[in-house]
C-alpha positions in Angstrom: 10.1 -11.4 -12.5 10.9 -7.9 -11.4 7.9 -6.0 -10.1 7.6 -2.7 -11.6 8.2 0.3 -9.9 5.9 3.4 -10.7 7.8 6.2 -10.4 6.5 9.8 -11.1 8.3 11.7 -13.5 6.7 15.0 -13.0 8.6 15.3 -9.6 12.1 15.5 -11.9 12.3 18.8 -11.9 11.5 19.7 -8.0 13.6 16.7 -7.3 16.8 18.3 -9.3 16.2 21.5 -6.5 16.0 19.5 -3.7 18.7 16.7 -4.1 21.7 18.9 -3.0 20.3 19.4 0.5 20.7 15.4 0.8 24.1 15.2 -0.8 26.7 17.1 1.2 29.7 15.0 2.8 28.7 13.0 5.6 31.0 13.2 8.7 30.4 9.4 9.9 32.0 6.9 8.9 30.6 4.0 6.5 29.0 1.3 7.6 27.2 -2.1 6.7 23.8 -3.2 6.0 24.1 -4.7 9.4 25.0 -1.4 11.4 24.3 2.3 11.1 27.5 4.3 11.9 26.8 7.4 13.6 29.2 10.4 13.6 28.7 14.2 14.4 25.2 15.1 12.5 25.1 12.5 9.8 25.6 8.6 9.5 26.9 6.5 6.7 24.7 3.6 6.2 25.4 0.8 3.3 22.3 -0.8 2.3 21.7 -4.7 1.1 22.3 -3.0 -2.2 25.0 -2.2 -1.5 24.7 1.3 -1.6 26.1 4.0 0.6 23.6 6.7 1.6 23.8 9.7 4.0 21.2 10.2 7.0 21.2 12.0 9.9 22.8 10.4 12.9 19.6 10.7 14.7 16.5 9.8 13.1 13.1 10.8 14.6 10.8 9.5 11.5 10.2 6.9 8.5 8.4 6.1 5.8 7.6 3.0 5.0 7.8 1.3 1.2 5.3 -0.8 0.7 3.6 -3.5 3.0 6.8 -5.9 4.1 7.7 -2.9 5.8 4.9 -1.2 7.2 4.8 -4.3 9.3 8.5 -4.7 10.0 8.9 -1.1 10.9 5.4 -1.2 13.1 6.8 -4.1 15.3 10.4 -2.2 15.3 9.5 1.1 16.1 6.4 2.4 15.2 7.1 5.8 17.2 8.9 6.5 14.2 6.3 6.1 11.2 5.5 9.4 9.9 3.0 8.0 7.3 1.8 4.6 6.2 2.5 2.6 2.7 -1.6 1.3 2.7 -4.4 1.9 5.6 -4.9 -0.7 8.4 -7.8 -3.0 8.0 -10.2 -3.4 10.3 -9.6 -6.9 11.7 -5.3 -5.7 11.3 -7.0 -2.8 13.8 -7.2 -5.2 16.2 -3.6 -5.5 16.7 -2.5 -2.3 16.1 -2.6 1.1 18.6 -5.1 3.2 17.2 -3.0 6.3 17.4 -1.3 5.2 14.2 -4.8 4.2 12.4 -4.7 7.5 11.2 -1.3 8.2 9.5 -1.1 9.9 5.9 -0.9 7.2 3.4 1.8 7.6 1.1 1.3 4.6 -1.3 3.9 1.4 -2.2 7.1 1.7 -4.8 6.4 -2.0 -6.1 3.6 -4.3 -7.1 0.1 -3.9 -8.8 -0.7 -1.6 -6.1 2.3 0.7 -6.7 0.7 4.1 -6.2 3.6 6.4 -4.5 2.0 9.8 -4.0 5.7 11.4 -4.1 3.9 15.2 -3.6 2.6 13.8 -0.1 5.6 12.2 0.6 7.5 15.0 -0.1 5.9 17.1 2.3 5.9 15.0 5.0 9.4 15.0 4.9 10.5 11.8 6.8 14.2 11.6 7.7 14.6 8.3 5.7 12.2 6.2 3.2 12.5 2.4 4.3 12.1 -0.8 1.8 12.4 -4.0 3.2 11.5 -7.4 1.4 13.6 -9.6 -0.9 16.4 -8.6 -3.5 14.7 -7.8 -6.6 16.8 -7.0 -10.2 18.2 -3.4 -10.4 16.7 -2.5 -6.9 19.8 -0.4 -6.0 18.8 1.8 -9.3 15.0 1.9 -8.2 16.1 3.4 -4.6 18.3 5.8 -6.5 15.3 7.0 -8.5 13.2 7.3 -5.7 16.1 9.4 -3.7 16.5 11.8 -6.5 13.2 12.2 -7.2 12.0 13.4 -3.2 15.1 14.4 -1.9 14.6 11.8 0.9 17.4 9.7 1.8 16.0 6.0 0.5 17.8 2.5 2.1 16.8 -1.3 1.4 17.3 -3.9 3.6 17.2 -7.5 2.9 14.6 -9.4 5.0 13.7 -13.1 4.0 12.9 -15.6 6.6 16.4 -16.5 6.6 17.7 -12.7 6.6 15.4 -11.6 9.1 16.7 -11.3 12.4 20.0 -9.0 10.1 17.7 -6.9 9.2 16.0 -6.1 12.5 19.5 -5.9 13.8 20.7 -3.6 11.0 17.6 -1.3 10.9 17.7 -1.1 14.8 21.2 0.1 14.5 20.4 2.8 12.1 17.6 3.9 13.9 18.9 4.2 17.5 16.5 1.3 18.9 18.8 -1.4 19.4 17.7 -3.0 22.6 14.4 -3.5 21.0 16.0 -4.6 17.4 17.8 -7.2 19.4 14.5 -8.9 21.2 13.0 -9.3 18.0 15.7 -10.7 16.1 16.8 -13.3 19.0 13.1 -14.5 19.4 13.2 -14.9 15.3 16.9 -16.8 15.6 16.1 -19.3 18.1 12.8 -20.2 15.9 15.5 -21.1 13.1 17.5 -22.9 15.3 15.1 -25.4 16.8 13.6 -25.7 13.1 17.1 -26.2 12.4 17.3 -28.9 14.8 14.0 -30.9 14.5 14.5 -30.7 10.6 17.7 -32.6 11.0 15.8 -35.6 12.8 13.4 -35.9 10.4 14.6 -39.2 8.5 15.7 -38.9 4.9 12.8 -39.4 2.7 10.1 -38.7 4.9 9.3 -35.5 5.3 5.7 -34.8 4.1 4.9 -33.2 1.1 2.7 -30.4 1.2 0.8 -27.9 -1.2 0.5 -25.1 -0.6 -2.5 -22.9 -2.4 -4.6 -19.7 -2.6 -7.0 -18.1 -4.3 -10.8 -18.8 -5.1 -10.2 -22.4 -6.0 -7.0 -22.8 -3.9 -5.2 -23.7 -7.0 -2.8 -20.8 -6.9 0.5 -22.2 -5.7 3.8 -20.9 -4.1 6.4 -22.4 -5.7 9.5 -24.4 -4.3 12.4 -21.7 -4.2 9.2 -18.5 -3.9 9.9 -16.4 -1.1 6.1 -17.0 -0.2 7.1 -20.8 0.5 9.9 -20.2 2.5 8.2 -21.1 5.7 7.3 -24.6 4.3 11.4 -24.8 3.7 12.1 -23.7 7.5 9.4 -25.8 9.1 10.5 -28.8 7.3 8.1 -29.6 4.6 8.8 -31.2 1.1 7.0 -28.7 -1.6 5.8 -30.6 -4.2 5.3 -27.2 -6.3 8.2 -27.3 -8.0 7.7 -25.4 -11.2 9.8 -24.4 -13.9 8.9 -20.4 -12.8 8.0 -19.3 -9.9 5.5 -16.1 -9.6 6.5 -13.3 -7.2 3.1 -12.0 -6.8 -0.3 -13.9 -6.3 1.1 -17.5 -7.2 0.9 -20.2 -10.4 -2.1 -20.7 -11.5 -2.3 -25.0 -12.1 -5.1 -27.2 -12.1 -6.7 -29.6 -10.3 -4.9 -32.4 -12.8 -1.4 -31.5 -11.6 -2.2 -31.3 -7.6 -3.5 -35.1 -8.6 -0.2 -35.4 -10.1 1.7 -33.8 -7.4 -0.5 -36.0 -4.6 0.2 -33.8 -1.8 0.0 -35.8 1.9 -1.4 -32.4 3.4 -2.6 -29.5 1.6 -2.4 -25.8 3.3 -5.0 -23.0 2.0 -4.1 -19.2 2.2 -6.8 -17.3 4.0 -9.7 -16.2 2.6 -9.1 -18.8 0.0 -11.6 -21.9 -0.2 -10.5 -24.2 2.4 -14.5 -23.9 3.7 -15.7 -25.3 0.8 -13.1 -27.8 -0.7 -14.1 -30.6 1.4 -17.5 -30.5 -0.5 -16.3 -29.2 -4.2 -16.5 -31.5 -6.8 -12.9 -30.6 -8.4 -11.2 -31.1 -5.5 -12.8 -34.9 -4.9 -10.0 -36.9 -5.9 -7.7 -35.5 -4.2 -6.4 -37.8 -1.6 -5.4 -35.2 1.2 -8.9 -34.1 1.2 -10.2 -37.3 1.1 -8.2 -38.1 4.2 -9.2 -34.6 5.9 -5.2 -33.5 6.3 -6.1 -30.1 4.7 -5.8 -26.6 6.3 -5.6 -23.2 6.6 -3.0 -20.7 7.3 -3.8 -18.7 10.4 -4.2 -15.0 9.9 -3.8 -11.8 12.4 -2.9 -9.2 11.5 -1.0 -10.7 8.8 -0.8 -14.5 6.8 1.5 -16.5 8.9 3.4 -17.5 5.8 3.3 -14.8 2.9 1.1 -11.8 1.7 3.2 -9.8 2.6 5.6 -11.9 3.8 5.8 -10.5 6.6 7.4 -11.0 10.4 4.4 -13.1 10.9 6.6 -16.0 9.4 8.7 -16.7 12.4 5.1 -17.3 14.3 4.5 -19.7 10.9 7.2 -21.8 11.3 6.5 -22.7 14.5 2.8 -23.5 13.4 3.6 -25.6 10.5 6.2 -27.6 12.4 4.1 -28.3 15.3 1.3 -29.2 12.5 3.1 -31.5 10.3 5.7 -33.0 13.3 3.8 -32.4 16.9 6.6 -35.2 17.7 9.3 -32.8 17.3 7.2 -29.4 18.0 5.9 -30.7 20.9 4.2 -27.5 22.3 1.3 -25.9 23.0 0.3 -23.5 19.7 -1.7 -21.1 21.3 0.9 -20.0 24.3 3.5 -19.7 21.2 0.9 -17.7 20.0 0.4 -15.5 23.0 3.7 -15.0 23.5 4.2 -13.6 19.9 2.0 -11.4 19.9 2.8 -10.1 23.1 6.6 -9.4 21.5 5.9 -8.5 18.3 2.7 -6.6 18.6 2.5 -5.6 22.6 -0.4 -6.9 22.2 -2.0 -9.3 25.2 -3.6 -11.8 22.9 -5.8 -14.3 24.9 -5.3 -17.9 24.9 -8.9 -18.3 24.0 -8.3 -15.7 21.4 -5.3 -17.5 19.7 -7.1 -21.2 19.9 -10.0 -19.0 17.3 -7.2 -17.9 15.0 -6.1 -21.4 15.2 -9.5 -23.5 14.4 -8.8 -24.5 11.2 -5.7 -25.9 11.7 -3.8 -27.0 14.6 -7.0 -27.0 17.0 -9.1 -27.6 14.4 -11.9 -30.7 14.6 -12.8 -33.4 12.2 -13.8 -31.7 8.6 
């Protein structure tokens, strides 16, 4: 179902006087939604939309959409961000240099949380508004609203797992940081590819079929075919969610009846979900994976490995669920891959020590 976009229609009027500064004739030429083409003082860039948009050939600062790509952009080029879509939390704090802890916050176009302060926005004048995330219905007419209504050149760019690395590769283009675009989306394309590979060894009808659940009771689940159970698809996993519709924001609600139904061989818990009480709640007694002890929970820092947002975090998730459910085929040590993300994605020198914590209640995780 198509998230709403809040947009705020007070802002009409100044947006009518300050469209035509954005709308003159570029001189570059177009391009794709995997390159930027640059050309005199403006470039041509044609988004996943499939729209065309005018920006300047060289862009010295962003705004970010919403949360997808706060963190996308961060990792890309966080030089760039002018303003922020949501604050930092303090354990995402961690991770993050703490000269950008305290950007303006300018709000998100989509979701619940969809509080675009267009005014700020406005006057922080950024060079180019960025969304990144999935395809949603009519998103080329929400970035067009959002364009005429600030003035502000506004692109999309795809960015599921699968889509990934194209986007860092486009967005690096468009931004001038292609070097760096082109580290992140190689380390993200070799994860595919040995998923790729080990999923094809994996003999027909046994692969392991997992749940995959959040909330209080861990009974919210992510679909097969969500974008938030994408990683379970890459790292080789059946999903035995499969639902007649699937939820875009915080999961399907089903009950404790159905995951008996569905009889899971390993469960997975979101964070912050219930995964340190289910071995001792009642409802979940009869359930065989946690009578066996093959539950667990997604690692977090700063982001969910595998959704909320679904972030860049994912490529780091694939690696963790594959070496979970098939240590036979991803037959490596979880906490180097760890260190070594983090030291790519975020520049951040995470400890081994450090990454074997995030990991406790999963892959180095000890009897329940």
């Amino acid at each position: 179902m198509k998230k709403k976009l809040i947009l705020a229609a007070a802002f009409l009027l100044l947006a009518a006087t300050l469209l035509p500064a954005f709308t003159g004739c570029a001189t570059g030429t177009s391009g794709s939604a995997g390159a930027g083409n640059t050309g005199g003082e403006t470039q041509e860039f044609t988004d996943s939309a499939g729209r065309t948009v005018t920006l300047p050939a060289a862009i010295d600062t962003i705004a970010p959409s919403g949360a997808y790509a706060q963190v996308f952009l961060y990792t890309l080029c966080p030089e760039k961000l002018i303003g922020l879509s949501g604050p930092f939390s303090r354990k995402q704090k961690e991770y993050v240099d703490e000269a950008y802890w305290s950007l303006p916050v300018f709000g998100q176009f989509y979701g619940k949380n969809a509080t675009m302060n267009f005014e700020e926005i406005i006057k922080a004048a950024p060079d180019v508004i960025i969304d990144v995330g999935e395809v949603k219905d009519g998103i080329g007419a929400d970035m067009d609203g959002v364009q005429a209504q600030t003035g502000i050149p506004v692109i999309f760019v795809e960015a599921t797992l699968r889509s990934m690395a194209d986007a860092y590769d486009a967005l690096g283009g468009v931004l001038g940081v292609q070097e760096r675009a082109a580290d992140l989306s190689g380390y993200v394309r070799d994860v595919l590819a040995v998923a790729d590979e080990n999923n094809a060894k994996i003999p027909a009808g046994e692969q392991l079929r997992v749940l995959f659940g959040g909330g209080e009771y861990g009974l919210n689940v992510s679909g097969a075919g969500s974008v938030h159970a994408e990683v379970l698809d890459a790292a080789g996993a059946e999903n035995v969610a499969v639902l007649g519709h699937v939820s875009d924001s915080g999961g399907d609600e089903v009950s404790v009846e159905q995951v008996l139904l569905w009889d899971p061989d390993v469960v997975i818990l979101a964070p912050d979900s219930n995964y340190g009480d289910i071995f001792k709640d009642s409802v979940w007694a009869d359930v065989a994976a946690v009578r066996r002890g093959t539950v667990y929970e997604v690692p977090s820092g700063p982001y969910s490995w595998l959704d909320r947002p679904p972030s860049v975090q994912r490529a780091l998730g694939v690696l963790w669920l594959g070496n979970l459910l098939y240590p036979n085929l991803y037959d490596f040590d979880m906490a180097k891959k760890t260190t070594e993300f983090f030291r790519l994605f975020w520049n951040y020198g995470l400890s081994e020590e450090a990454a074997r914590e995030m990991l406790e209640n999963s892959t180095y995780r000890t009897n329940p």
